[in-house]
PyMOL Python script that loads the backbone (N, CA, C, O; Angstrom):
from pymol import cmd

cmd.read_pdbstr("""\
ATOM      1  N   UNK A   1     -10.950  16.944  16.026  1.00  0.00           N
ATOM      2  CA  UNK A   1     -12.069  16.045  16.176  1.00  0.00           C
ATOM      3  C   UNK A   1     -11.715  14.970  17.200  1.00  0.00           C
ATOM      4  O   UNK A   1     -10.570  14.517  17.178  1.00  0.00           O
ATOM      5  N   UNK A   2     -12.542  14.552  18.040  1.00  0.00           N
ATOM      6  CA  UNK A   2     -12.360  13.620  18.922  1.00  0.00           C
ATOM      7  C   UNK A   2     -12.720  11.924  18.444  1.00  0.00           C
ATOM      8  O   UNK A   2     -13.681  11.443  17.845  1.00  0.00           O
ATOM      9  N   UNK A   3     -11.848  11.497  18.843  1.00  0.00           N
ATOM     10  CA  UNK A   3     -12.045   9.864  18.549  1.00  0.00           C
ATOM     11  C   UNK A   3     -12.523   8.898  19.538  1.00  0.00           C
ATOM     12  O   UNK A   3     -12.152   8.781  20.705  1.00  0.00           O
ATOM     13  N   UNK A   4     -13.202   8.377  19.045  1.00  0.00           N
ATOM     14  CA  UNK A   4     -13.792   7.344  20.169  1.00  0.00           C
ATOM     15  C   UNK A   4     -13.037   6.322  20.753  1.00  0.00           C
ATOM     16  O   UNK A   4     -11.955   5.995  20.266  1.00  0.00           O
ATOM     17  N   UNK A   5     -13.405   5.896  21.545  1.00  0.00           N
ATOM     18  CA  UNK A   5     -11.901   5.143  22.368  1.00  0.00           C
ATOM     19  C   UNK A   5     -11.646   3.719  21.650  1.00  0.00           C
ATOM     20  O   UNK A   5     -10.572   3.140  21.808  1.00  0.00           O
ATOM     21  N   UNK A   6     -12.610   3.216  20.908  1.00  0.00           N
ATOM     22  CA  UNK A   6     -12.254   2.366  19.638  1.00  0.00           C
ATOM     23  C   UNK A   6     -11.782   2.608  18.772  1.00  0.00           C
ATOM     24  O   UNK A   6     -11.037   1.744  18.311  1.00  0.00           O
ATOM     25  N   UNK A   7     -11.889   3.611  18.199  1.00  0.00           N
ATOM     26  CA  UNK A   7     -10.754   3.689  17.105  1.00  0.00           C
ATOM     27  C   UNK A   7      -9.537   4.518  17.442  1.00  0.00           C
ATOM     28  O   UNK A   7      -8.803   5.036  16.600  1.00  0.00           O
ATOM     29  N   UNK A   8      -9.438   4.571  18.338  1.00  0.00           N
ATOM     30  CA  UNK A   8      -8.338   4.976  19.198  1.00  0.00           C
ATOM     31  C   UNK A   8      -7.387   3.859  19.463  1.00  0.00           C
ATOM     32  O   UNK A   8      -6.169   3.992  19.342  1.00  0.00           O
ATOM     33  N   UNK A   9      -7.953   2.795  19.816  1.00  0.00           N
ATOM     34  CA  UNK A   9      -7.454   1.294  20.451  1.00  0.00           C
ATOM     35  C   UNK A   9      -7.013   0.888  19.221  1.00  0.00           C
ATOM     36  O   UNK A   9      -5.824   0.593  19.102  1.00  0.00           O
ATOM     37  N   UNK A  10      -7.935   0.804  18.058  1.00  0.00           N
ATOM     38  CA  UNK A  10      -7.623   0.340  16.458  1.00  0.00           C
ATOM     39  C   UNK A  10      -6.196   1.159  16.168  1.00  0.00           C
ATOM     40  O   UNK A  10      -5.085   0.634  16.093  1.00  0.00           O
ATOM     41  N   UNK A  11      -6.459   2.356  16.046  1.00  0.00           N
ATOM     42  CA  UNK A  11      -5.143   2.968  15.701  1.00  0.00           C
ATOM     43  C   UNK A  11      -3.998   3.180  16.164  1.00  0.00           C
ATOM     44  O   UNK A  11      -3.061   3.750  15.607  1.00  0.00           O
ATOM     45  N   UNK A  12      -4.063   2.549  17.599  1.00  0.00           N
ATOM     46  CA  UNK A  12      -3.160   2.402  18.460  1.00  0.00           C
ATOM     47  C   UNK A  12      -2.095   1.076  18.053  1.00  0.00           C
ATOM     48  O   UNK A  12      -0.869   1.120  17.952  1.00  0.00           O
ATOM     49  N   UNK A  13      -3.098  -0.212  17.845  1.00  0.00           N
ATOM     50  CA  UNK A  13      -2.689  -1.554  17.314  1.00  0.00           C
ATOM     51  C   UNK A  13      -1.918  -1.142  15.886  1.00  0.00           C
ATOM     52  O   UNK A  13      -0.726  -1.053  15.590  1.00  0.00           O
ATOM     53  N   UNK A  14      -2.765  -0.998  15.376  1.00  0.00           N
ATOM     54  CA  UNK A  14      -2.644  -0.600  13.863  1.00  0.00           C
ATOM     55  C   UNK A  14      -1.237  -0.041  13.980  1.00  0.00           C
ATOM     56  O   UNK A  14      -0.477  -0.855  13.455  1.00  0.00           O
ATOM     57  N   UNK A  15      -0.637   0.909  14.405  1.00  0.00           N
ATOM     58  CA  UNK A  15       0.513   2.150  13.960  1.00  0.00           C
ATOM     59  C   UNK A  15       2.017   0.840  14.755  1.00  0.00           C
ATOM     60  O   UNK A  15       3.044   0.569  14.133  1.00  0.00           O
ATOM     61  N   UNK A  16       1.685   0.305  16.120  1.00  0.00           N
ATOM     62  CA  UNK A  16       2.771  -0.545  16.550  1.00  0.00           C
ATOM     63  C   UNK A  16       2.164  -1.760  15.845  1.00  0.00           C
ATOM     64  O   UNK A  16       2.130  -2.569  16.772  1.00  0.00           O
ATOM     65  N   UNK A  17       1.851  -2.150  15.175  1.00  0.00           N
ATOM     66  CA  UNK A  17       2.117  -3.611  14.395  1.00  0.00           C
ATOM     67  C   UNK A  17       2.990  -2.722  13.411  1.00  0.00           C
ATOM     68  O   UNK A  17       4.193  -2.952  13.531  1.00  0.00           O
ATOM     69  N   UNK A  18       2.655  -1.729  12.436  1.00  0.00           N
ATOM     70  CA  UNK A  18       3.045  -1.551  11.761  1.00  0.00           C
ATOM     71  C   UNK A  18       4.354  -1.251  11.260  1.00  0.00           C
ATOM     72  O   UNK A  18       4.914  -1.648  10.238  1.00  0.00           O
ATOM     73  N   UNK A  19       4.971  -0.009  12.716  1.00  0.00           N
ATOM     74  CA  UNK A  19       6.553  -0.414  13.233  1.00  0.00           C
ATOM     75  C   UNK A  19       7.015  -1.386  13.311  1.00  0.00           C
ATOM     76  O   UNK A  19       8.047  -1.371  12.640  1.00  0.00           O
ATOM     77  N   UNK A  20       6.875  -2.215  13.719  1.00  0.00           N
ATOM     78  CA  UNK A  20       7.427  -3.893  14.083  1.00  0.00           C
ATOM     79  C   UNK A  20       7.394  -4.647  13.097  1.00  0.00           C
ATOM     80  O   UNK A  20       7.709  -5.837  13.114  1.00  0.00           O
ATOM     81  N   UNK A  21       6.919  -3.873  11.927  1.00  0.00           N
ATOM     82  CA  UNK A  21       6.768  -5.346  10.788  1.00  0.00           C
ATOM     83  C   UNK A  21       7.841  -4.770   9.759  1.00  0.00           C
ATOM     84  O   UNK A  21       7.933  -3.626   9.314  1.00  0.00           O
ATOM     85  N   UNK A  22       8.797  -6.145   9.455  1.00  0.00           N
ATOM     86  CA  UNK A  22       9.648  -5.783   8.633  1.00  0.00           C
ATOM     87  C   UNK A  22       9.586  -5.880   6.714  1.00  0.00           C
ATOM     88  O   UNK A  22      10.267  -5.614   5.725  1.00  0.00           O
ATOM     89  N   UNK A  23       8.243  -6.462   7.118  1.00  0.00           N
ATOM     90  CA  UNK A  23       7.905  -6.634   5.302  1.00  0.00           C
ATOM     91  C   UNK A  23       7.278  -5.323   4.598  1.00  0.00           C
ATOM     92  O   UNK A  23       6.076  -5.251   4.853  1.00  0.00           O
ATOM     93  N   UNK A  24       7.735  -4.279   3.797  1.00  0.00           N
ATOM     94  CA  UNK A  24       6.983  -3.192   3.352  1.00  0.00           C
ATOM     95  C   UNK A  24       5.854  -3.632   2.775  1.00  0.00           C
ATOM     96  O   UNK A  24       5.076  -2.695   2.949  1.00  0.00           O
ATOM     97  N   UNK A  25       5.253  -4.521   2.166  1.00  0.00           N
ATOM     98  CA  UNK A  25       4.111  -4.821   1.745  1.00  0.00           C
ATOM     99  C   UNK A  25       2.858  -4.521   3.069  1.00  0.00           C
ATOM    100  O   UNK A  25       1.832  -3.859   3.221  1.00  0.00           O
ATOM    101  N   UNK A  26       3.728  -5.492   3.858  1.00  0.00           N
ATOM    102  CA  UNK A  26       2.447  -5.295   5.177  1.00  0.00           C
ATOM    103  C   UNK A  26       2.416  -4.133   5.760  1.00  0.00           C
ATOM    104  O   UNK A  26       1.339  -3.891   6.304  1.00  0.00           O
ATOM    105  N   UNK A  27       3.339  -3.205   5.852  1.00  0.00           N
ATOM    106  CA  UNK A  27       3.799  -2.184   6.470  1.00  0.00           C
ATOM    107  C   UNK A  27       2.485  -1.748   5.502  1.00  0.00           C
ATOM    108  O   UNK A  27       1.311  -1.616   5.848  1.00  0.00           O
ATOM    109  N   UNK A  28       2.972  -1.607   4.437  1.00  0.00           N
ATOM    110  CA  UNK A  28       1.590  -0.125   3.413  1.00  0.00           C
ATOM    111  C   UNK A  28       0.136  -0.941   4.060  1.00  0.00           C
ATOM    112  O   UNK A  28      -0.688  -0.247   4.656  1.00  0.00           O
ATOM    113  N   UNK A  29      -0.102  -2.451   3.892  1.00  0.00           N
ATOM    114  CA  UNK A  29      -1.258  -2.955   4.355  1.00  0.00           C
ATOM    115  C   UNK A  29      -1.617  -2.201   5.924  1.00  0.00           C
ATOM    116  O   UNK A  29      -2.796  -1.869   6.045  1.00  0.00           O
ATOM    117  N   UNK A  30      -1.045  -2.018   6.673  1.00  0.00           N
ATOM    118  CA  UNK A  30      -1.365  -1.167   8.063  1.00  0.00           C
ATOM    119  C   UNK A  30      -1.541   0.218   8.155  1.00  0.00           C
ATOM    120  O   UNK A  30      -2.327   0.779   8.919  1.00  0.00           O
ATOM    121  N   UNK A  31      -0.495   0.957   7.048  1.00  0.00           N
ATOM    122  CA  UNK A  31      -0.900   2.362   6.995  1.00  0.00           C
ATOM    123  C   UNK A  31      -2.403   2.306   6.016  1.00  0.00           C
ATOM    124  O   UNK A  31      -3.251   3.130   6.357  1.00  0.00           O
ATOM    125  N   UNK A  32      -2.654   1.659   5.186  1.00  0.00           N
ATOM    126  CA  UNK A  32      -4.187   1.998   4.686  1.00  0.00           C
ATOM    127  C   UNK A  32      -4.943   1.518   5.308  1.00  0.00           C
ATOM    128  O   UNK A  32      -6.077   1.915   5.036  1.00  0.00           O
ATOM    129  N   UNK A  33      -4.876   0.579   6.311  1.00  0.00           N
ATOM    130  CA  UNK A  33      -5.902  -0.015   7.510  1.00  0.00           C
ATOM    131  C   UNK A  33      -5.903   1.421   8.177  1.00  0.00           C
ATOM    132  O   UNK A  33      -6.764   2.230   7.831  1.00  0.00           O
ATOM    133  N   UNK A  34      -4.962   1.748   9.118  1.00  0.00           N
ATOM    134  CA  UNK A  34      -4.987   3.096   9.784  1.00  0.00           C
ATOM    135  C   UNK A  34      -5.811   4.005   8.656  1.00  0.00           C
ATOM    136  O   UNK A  34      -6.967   4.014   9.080  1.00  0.00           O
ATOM    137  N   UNK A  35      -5.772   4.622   7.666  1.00  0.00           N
ATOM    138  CA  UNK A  35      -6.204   5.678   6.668  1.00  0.00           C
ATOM    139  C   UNK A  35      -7.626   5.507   6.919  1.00  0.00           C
ATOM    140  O   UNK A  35      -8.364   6.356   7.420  1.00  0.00           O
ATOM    141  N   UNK A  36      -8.008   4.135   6.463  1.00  0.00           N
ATOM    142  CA  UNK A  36      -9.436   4.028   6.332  1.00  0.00           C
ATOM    143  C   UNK A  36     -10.269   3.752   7.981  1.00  0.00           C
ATOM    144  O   UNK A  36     -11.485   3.933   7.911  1.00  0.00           O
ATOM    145  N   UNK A  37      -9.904   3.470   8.964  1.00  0.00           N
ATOM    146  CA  UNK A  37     -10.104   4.116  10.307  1.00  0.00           C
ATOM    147  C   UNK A  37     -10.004   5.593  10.351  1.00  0.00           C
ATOM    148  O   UNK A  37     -11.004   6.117  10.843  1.00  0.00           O
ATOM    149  N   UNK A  38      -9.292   6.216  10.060  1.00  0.00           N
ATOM    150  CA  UNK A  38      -9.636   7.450   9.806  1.00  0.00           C
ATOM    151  C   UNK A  38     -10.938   8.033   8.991  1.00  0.00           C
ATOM    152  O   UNK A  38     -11.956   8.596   9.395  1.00  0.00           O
ATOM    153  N   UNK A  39     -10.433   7.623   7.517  1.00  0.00           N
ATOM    154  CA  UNK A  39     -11.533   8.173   6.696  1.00  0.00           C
ATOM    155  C   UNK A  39     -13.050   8.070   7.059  1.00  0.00           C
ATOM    156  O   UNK A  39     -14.088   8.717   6.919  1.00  0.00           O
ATOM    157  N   UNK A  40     -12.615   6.928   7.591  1.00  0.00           N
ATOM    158  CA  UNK A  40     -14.442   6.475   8.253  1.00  0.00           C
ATOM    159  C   UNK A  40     -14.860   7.204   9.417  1.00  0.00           C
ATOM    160  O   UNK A  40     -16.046   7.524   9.494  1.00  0.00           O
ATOM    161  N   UNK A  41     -13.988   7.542  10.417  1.00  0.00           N
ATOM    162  CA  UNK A  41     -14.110   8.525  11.374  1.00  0.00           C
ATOM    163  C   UNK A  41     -14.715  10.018  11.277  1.00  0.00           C
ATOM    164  O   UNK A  41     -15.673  10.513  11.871  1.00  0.00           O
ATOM    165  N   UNK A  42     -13.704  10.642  10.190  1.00  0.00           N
ATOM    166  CA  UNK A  42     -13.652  11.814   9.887  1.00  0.00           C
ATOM    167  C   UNK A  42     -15.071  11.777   9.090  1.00  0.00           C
ATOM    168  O   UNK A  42     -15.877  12.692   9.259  1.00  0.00           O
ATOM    169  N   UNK A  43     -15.354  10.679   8.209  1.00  0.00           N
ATOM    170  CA  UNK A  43     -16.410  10.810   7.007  1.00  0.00           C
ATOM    171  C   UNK A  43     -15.927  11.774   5.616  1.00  0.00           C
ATOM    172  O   UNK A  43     -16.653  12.524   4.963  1.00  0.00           O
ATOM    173  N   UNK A  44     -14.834  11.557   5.460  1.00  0.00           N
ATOM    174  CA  UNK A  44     -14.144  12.909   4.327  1.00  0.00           C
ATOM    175  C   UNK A  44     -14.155  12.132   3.251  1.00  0.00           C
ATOM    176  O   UNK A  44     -13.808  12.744   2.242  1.00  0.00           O
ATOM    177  N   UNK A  45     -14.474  10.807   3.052  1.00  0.00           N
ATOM    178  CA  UNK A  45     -14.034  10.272   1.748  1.00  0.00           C
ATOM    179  C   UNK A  45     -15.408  10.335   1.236  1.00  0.00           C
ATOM    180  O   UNK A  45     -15.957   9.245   1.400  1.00  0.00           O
ATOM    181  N   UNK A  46     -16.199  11.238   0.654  1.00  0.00           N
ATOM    182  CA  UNK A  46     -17.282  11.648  -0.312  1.00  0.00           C
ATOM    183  C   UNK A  46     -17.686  11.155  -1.279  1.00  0.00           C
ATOM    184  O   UNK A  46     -18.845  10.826  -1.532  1.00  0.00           O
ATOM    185  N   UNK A  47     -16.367  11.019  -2.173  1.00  0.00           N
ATOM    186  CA  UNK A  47     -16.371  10.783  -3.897  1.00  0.00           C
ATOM    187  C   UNK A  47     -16.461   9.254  -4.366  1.00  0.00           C
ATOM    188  O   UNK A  47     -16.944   8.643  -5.319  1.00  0.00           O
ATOM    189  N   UNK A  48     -15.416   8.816  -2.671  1.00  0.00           N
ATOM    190  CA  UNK A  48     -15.273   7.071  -2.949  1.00  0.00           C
ATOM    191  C   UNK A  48     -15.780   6.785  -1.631  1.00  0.00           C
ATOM    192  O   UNK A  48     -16.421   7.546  -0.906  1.00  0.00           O
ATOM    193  N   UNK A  49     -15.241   5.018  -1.293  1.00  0.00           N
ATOM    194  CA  UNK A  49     -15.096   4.698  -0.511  1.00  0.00           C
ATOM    195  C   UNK A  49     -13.923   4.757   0.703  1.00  0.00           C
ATOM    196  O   UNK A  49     -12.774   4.924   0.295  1.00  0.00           O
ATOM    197  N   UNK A  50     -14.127   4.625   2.254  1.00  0.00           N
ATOM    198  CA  UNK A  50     -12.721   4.887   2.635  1.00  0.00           C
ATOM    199  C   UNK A  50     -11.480   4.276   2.171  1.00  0.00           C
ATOM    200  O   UNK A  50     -10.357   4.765   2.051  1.00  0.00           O
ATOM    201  N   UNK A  51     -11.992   2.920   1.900  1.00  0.00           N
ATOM    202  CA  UNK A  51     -11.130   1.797   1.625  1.00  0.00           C
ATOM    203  C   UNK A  51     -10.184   2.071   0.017  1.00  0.00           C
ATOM    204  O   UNK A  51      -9.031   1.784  -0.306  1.00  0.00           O
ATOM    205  N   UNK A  52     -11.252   2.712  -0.673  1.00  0.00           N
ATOM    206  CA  UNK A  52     -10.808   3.413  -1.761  1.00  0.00           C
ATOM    207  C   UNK A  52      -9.402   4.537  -1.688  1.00  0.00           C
ATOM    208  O   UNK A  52      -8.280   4.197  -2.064  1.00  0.00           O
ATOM    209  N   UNK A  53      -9.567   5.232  -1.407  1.00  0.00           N
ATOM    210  CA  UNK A  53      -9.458   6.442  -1.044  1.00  0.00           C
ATOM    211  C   UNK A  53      -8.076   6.013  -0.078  1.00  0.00           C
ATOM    212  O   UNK A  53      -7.173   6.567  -0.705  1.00  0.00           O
ATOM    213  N   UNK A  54      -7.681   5.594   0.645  1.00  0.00           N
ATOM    214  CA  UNK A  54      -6.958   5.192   1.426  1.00  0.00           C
ATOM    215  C   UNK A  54      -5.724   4.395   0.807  1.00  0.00           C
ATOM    216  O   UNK A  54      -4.503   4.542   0.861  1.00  0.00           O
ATOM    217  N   UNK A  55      -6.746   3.318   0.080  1.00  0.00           N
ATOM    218  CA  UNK A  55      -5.550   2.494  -0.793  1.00  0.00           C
ATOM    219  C   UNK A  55      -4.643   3.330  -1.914  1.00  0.00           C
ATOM    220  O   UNK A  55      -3.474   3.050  -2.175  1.00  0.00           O
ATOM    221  N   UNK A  56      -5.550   4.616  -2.642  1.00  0.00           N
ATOM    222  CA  UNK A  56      -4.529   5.660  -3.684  1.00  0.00           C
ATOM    223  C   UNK A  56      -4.020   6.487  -2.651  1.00  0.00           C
ATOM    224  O   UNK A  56      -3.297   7.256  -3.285  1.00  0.00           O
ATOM    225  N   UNK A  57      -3.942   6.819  -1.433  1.00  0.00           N
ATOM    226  CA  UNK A  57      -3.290   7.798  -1.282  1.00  0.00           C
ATOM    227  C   UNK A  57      -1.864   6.968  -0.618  1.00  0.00           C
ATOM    228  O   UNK A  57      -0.829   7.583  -0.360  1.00  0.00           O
ATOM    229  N   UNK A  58      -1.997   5.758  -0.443  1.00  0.00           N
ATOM    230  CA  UNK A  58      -0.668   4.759   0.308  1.00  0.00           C
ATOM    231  C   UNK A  58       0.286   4.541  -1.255  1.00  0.00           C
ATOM    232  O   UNK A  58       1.440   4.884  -1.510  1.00  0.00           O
ATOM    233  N   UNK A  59      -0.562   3.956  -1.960  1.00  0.00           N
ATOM    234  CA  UNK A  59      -0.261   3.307  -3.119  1.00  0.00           C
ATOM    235  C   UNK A  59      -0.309   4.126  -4.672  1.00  0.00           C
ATOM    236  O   UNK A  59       0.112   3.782  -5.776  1.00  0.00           O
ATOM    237  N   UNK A  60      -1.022   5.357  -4.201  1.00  0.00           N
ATOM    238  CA  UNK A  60      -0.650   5.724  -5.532  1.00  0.00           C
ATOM    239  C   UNK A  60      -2.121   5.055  -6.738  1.00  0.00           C
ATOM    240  O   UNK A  60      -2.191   5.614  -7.832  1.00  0.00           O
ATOM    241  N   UNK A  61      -2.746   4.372  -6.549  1.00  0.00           N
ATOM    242  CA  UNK A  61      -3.676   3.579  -7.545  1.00  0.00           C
ATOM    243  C   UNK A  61      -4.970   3.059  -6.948  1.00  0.00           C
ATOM    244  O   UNK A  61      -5.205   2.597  -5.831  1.00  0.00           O
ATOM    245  N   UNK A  62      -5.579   3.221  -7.779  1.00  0.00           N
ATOM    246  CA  UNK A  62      -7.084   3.032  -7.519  1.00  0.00           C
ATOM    247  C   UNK A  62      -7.294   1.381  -7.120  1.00  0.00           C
ATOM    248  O   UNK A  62      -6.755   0.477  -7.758  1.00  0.00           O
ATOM    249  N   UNK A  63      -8.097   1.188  -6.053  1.00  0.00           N
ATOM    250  CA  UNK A  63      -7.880  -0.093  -5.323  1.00  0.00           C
ATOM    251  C   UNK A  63      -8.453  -1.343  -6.862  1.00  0.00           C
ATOM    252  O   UNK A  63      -7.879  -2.424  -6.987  1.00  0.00           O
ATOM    253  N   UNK A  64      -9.270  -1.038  -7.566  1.00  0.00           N
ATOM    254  CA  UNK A  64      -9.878  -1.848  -8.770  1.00  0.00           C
ATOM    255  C   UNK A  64      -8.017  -2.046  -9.420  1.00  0.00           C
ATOM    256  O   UNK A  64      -7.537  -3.132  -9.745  1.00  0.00           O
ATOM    257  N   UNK A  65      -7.690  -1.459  -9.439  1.00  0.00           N
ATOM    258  CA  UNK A  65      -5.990  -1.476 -10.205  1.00  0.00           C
ATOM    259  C   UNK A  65      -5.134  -2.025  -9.439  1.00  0.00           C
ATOM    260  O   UNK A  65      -3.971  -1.759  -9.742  1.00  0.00           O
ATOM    261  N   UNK A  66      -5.341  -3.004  -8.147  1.00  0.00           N
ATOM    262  CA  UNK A  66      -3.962  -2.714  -7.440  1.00  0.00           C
ATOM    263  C   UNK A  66      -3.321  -4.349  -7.948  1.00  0.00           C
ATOM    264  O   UNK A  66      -2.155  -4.607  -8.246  1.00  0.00           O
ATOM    265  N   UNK A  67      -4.434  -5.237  -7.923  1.00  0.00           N
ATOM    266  CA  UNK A  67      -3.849  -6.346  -8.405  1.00  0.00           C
ATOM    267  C   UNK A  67      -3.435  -6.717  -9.894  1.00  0.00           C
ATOM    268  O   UNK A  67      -2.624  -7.617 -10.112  1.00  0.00           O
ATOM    269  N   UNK A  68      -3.912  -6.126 -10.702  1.00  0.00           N
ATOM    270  CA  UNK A  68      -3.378  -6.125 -12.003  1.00  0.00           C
ATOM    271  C   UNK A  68      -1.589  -5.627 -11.942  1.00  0.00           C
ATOM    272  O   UNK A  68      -0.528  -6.143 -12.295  1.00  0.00           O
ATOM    273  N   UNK A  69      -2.043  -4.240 -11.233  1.00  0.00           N
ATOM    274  CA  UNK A  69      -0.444  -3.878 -11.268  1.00  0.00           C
ATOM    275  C   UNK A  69       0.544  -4.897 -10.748  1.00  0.00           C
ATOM    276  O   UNK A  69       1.514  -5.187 -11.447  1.00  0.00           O
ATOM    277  N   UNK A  70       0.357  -5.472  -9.539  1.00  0.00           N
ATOM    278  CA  UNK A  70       1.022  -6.306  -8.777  1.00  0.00           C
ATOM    279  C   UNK A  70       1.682  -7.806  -9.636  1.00  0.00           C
ATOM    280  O   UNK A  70       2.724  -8.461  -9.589  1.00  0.00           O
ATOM    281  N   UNK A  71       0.386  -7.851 -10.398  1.00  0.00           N
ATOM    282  CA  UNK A  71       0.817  -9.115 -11.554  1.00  0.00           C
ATOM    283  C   UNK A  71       1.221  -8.901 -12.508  1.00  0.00           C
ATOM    284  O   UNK A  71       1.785  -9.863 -13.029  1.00  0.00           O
ATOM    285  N   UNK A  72       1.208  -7.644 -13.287  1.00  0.00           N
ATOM    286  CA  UNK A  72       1.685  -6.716 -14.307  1.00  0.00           C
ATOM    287  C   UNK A  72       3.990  -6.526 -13.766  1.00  0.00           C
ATOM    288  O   UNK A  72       5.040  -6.488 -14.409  1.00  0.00           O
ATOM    289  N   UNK A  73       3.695  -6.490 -12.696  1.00  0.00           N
ATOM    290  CA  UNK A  73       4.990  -6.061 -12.079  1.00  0.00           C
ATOM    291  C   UNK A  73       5.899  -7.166 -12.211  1.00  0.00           C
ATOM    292  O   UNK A  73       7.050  -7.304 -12.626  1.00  0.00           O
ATOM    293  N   UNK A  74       4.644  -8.213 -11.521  1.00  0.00           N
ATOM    294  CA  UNK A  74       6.168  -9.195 -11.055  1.00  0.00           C
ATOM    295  C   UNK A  74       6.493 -10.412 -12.840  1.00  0.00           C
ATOM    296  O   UNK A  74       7.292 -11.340 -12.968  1.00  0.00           O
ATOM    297  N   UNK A  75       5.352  -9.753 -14.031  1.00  0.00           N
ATOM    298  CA  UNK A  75       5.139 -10.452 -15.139  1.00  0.00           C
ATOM    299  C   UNK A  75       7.151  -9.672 -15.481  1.00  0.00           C
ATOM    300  O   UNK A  75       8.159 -10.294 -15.815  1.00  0.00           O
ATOM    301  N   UNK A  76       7.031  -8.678 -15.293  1.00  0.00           N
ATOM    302  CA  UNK A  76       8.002  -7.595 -15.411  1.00  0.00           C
ATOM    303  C   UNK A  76       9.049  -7.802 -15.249  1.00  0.00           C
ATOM    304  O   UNK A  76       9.801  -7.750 -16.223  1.00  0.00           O
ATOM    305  N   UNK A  77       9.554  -8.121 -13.982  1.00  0.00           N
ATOM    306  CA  UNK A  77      10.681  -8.263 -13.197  1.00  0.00           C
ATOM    307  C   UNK A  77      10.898  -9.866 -13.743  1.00  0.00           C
ATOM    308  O   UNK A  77      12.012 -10.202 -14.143  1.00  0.00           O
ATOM    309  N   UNK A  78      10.062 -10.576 -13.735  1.00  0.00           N
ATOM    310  CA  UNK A  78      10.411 -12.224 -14.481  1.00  0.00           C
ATOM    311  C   UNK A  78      11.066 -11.957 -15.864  1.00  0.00           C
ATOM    312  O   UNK A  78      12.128 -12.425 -16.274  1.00  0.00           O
ATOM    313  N   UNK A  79      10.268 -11.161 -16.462  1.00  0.00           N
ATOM    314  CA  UNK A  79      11.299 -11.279 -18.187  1.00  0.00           C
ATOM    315  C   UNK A  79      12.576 -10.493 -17.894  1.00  0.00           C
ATOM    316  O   UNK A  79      13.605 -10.756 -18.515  1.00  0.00           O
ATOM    317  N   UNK A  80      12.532  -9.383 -16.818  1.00  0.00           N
ATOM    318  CA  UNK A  80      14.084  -9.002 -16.972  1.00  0.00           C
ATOM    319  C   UNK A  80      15.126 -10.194 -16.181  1.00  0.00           C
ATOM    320  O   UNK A  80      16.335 -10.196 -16.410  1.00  0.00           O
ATOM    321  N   UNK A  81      14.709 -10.836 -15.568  1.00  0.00           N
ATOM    322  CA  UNK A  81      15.655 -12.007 -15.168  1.00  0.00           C
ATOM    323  C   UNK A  81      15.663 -12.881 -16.226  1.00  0.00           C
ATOM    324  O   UNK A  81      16.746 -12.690 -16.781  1.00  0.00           O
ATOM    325  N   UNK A  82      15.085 -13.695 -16.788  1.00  0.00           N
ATOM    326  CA  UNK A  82      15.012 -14.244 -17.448  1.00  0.00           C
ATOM    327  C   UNK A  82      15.249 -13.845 -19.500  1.00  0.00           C
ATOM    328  O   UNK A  82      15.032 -14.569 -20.471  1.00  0.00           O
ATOM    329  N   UNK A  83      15.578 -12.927 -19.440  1.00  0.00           N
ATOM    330  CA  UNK A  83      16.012 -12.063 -20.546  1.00  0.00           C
ATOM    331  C   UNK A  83      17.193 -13.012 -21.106  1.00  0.00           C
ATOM    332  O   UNK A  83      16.979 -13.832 -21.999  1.00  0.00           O
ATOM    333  N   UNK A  84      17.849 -12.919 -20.794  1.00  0.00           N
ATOM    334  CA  UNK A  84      19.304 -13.697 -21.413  1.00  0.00           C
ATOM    335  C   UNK A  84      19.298 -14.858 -21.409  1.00  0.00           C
ATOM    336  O   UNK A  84      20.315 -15.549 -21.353  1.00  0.00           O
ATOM    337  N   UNK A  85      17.882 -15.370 -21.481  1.00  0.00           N
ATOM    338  CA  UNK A  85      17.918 -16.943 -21.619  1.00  0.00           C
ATOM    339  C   UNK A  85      17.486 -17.475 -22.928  1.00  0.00           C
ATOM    340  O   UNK A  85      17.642 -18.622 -23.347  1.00  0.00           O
ATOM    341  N   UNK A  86      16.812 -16.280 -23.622  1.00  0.00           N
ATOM    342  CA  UNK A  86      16.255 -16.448 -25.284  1.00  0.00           C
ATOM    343  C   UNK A  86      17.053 -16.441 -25.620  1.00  0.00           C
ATOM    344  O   UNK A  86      17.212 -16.540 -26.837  1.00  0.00           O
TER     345      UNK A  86
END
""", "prot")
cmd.dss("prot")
cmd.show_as("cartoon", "prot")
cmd.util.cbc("prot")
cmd.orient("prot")
């Protein structure tokens, strides 16, 4: 399929920010930016949205879930540090 020279330019930005960035958080934030430039291109995401659809296939979880998990996680990682203080 051919891409239009905008989202060509988008995915061009998109893929070298994404190399260059040393934080994996932002890194996944650029590969599902790229995904959903795609999905929207192609039109393949049917069931959901691109943005949807993009965010479970980077992340694994449905975009309605991503911040719970994120606060669920770091609730997580706080009691195991903090464990040996009870």
């Amino acid at each position: 399929m051919k891409r239009s020279p905008t989202s060509e330019g988008v995915l061009a930005y998109l893929e070298a920010a994404e190399l260059q960035e040393r934080n994996p958080h932002f890194c996944a934030d650029y590969s599902i930016a790229s995904r959903i430039v795609l999905h929207s291109k192609k039109g393949d995401a049917v069931e959901c949205s691109p943005h949807v659809l993009a965010t479970y296939e980077v992340l694994g979880w449905h975009l309605d879930q991503v911040w719970t998990r994120i606060v669920n996680n770091r609730k997580a990682i706080l009691r195991d540090e903090y464990s040996d203080w009870v």
